[in-house]
Structures are given as structure tokens and as C-alpha cells.
N, C-alpha and C positions, 0 to 999 in steps of 0.2 A: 713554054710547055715542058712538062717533065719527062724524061726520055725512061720509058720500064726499062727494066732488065739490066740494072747497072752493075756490074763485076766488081770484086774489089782484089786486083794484083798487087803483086808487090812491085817497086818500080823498075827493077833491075830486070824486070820480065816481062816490062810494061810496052808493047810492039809499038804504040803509039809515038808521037812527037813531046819530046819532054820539055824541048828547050823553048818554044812557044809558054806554056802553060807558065813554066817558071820566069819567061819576062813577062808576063802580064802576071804574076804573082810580085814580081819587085817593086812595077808601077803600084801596084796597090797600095804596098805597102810602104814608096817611100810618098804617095800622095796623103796618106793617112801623117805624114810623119816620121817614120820609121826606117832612118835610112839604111841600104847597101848597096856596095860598091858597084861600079857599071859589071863587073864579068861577073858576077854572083852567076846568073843562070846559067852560062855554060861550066863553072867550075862545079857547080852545082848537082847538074846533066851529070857529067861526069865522075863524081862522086857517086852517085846513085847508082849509076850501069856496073860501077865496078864495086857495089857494094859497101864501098867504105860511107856510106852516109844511109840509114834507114829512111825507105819512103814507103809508101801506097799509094797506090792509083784508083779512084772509081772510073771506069773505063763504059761509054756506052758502046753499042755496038759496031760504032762508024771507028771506034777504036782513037777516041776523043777524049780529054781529060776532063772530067766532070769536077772533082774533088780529089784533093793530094792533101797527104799529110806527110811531113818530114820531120826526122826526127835524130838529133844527134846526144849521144852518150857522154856522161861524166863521171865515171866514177860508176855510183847507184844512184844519180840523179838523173834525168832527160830534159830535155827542152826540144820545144819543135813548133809546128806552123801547121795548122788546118784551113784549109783556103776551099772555099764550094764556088763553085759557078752556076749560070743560068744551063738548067736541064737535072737539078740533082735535086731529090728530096731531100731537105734534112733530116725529118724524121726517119727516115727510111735509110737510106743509101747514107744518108750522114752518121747517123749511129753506127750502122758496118762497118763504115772506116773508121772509126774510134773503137771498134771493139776487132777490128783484125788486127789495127795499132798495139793495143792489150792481149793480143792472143799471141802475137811472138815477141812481148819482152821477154829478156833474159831474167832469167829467176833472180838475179843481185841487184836488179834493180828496183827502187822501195820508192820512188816517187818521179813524178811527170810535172811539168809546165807548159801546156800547150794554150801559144798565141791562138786567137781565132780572127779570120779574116775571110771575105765574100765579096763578088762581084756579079750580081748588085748587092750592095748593104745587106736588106731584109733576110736574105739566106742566113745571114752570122745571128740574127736573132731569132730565126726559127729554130736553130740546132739548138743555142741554148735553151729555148725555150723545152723543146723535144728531152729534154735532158731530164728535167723535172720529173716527167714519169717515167724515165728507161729504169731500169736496171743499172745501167753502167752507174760504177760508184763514182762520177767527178763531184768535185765542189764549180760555182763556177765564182770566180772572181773578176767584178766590177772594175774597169778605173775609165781613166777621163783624158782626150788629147786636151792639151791648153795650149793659146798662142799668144803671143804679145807683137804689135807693130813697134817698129822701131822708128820714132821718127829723130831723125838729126834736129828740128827745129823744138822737138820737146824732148830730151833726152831725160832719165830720172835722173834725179840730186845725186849728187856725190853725197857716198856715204858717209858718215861719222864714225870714227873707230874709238874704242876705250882705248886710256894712254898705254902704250907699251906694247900695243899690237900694229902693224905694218901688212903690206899686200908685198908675194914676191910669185910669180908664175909657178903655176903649180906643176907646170913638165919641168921645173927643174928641179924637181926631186924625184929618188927612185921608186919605182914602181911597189913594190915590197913596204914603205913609207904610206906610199897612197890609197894603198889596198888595205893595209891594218888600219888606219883611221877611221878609211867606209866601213868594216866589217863593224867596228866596235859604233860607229854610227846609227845603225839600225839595229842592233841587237836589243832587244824589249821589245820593240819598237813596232806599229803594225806592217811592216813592211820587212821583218826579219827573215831570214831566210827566202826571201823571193826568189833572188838568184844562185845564193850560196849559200850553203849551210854551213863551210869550213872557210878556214881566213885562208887554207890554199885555194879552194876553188874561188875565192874573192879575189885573188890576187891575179890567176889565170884570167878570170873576167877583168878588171881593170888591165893586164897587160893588152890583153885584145882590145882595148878601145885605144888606147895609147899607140896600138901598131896600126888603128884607122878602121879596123872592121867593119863598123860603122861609120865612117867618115873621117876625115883627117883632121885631128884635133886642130883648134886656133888657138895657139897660145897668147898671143894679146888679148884673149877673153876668158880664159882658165887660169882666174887670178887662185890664190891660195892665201891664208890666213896664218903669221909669223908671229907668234908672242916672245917678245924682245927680254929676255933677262939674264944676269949675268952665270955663265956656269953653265949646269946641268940640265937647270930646268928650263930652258929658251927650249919651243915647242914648234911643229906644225900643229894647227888647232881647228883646221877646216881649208877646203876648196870648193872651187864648183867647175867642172867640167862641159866646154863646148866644141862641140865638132862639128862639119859643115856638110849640110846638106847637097846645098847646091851655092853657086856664088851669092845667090839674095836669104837663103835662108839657112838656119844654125837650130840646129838640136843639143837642148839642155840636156845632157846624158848625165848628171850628178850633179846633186848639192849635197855636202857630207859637213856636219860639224860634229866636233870631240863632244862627249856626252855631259866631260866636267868643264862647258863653255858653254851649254845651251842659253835660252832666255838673256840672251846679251845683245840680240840683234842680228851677230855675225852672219847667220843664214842672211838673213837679206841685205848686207852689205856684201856679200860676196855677190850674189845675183844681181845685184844693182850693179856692181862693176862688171859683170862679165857682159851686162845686157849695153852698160857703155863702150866697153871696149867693141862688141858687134858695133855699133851704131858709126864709133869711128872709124871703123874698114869700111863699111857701105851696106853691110845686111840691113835688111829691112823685113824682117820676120824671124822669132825667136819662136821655139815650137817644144813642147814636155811630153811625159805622160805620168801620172799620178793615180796610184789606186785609191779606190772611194773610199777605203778604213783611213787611209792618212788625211785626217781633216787639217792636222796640223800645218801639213805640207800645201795643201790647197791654200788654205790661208795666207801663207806665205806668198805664193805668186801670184794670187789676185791681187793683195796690195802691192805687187810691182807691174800693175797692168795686164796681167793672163786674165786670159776672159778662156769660158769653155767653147771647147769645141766640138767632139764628137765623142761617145762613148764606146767604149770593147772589149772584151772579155778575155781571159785567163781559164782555161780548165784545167783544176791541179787534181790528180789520182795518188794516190799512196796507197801503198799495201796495204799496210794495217785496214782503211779504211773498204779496201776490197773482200778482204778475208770476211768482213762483218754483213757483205751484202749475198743476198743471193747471186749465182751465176746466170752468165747472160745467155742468150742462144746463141748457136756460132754464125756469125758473118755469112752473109750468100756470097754464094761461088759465081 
């Protein structure tokens, strides 16, 4: 049942329990796939109280977490997490939270990427839904969890490499290496600027996964792609990137290949090797996320056994796109 009268505070003000809300905010999101670390919600907590991490709270009156959104700053870009629970309209109370979200960014900031996640499910598709005829300007973007079983007794084929290319682990090269190949990876490409629109801020994001933010790399399964020649031009030319879940299961956080090496295979010879190397430590679940414009990429890992899984959304805001719409009403107090 929907609880009236829901507030929407900022969380730093928020009198409530934060650190509940925010572990049943981790469970969700590493049961969807998406992992982080066990202290996420107390460093989290703590971030919030003292400001350094933007949140909001819809508060019912028992002073209960209905819906949070958090949000942290890069530069003029954001990223953050919109999570509803059971008692919150989306229509309602969920738009408020997205539009007190938008009533204190800082004026240098020109664009948003906010996760959407719900407990139960159905809430994450009313808000987008609800989106459609609001006011607020979001685009909403589609993608897709995918899983693959790992089984030791069917493992996929050893790949085929063209001559002159070798696998060498891709944490043994610098981070700055790793980050300029992904940035120039997706550039065209429909998944350009997702997370980065600058090869620094690409580079800040692959150091953070490389330091575990998400989970601690495996390197026996983040193989890397060496093209062997003499001199100058001996290359890195792709990797792919896994980190671990939990001991049974590993999240695909990247497959990158060079742009002048596409249509060779190499994406899925790196993915076949990293989904062997899991199988030979003991995982038995291999887990992605892929937006629904990259058909290319879905292709990809269905023919190495990704089957779908459950679908979730993206809300991206840009200025530009907000100046063009009318203004919303302000958020209830």
C-alpha cells in the first residue's frame, strides 16, 4: 500500500536509518549483477552525513526510507543510483525525487547517468514509465543483464588467434595503456560516452575497477590481446576484463578491442579465454550488462553462451536537453 505524504530531504538531514536502506540497496544490486564491496553502505552512510556524496531521501512519516537517490560528481558529468521501495509512488513521490535531484545541481554540471533499481521490480518500471509524460527532460535508456553457466565438463573451445597475435594478462599493463584502448574502443560506437566522455575520466574509471571497486579483478581471466612484431609497432590490441563477484560468480566489466583490429574475432577469443580461465578456478557463473543499442555486442555473447536475463534502465539528463523543455513544478516539501 502507498504511504501519502512522502517528503523528499536531502540525506545529510535525513533523521531516518540510512545504513539499513543502503544494505538492502547493495543486496539488490549485487543480486541483479552489479557488484560492491561488503562496507559500500556504511562508507556510504557516512559520506552522505558529512556531505561529501550527494543523496535524497523520500521519507514517509514513521521517518522510513521510501526512495534514495545518490549521486556523485565528475567533473560536469554525474552518476548515481535511484532505488524505490514498497510504499512509494512512482509517479508521484518518484518524480520528486528526480526533480529535487535536478533542482540542486550545480550549474557546471551538463549531464547525469542515473542507474534505476526497485524493490519489488515493478516500481523500476512504473518510474520509467511515469517519465514519459512528466516534464522532467530524461532520455531513458534500455540494456540487458546476461549470464552464461560455466560448466568445467563443457567448457568453450580454445580460441584461434591470427598468426602473430598471443594472450598476455591484461593487469600487466599500466592502467593509462588500458584506459586509452577502451576510450578509443567505443568512440562512434553506440555506447560512446556512457561512462566517459574524456580519455581522463576513462582512465579514472578503469583505475577504479583495477583497485576492486567493484570487485577484485581475476587476473587468470583478464586475458589481453599482444600483437607480436618487430620494433615499434608490437601493440596491445584488446582485453577483457573480470572481477569477482562472489567466489561462484565473476562479472564481465569489459571487453575492449582496438578499432583497427575489429571483424577478426578477437572480441570473442578474449571472452572465450576469460570465460576458461573462470571455469578453471571454480566459477560457475559469468554475468554482463549490455545496452539494447549495442546489438553488436549482444551478439557477441550469445554465441559464447549468454542467454538474457533481466532488463534496466539508465536515465540520462543533459542540459542542453533541459533548457529545450518546459520547467517542472518544484518537488513537495
Amino acid at each position: 500500500m502507498t504511504v501519502e505524504g512522502l517528503k523528499i530531504v536531502p540525506a545529510r538531514e535525513f533523521r531516518g536509518d540510512l545504513l539499513e536502506p543502503l544494505a538492502n540497496l547493495r543486496a539488490t544490486l549485487r543480486e541483479r549483477g552489479e557488484g560492491l564491496p561488503p562496507d559500500w553502505p556504511s562508507v556510504t552512510e557516512q559520506a552522505l552525513r558529512l556531505g561529501k556524496l550527494l543523496g535524497w531521501v523520500a521519507s514517509d512519516p514513521a521517518e522510513s526510507a521510501r526512495g534514495m537517490a545518490l549521486l556523485a560528481l565528475r567533473g560536469k558529468r554525474g552518476f548515481g543510483q535511484v532505488h524505490l521501495w514498497q510504499g512509494l509512488d512512482p509517479r508521484r513521490d518518484g518524480i520528486d525525487l528526480l526533480q529535487a535531484l535536478l533542482t540542486s545541481l550545480p550549474p557546471e554540471v551538463g549531464r547525469l547517468d542515473l542507474s534505476v533499481s526497485s524493490d519489488p521490480d515493478p516500481l523500476e518500471q512504473s518510474l520509467t514509465d511515469a517519465l514519459a509524460t512528466s516534464p522532467l527532460p530524461f532520455e531513458v535508456i534500455t540494456r540487458h543483464s546476461m549470464g552464461c553457466a560455466l560448466d568445467p565438463a563443457h567448457p568453450p573451445s580454445p580460441p584461434l588467434l591470427p598468426e602473430g597475435f598471443r594472450f598476455v594478462p591484461a593487469l600487466a599493463f599500466k592502467p593509462q595503456l588500458l584506459a586509452t584502448l577502451d576510450f578509443q574502443a567505443f568512440l562512434g560506437g553506440p555506447d560512446a560516452g556512457m561512462v566517459a566522455e574524456t580519455p581522463q575520466d576513462n582512465l579514472r574509471l578503469i583505475e577504479g575497477l583495477l583497485q576492486g571497486d567493484l570487485g577484485p579483478p581475476i587476473r587468470e581471466a583478464s586475458p589481453a590481446l599482444f600483437m607480436e612484431r618487430a620494433g615499434p609497432e608490437a601493440q596491445l590490441v584488446g582485453f577483457a576484463l573480470a572481477l569477482e563477484d562472489n567466489p561462484h560468480r565473476a562479472l564481465i566489466a569489459d571487453v575492449a578491442v582496438s578499432p583497427d583490429f575489429r571483424r577478426m574475432g578477437l572480441g570473442k577469443a578474449l571472452l572465450v579465454r576469460a570465460l576458461r580461465g573462470l571455469i578453471a578456478l571454480g566459477f560457475t557463473e559469468a554475468l554482463l550488462w549490455v545496452t539494447d543499442a549495442n546489438v553488436a555486442a549482444q551478439a557477441l555473447y550469445k554465441s559464447t553462451g549468454f542467454i538474457p536475463l533481466r532488463s534496466g534502465h539508465i536515465l540520462r539528463w543533459t542540459r542542453k536537453d533541459a533548457a529545450e523543455r518546459p520547467p517542472s513544478p518544484s518537488p513537495s516539501s
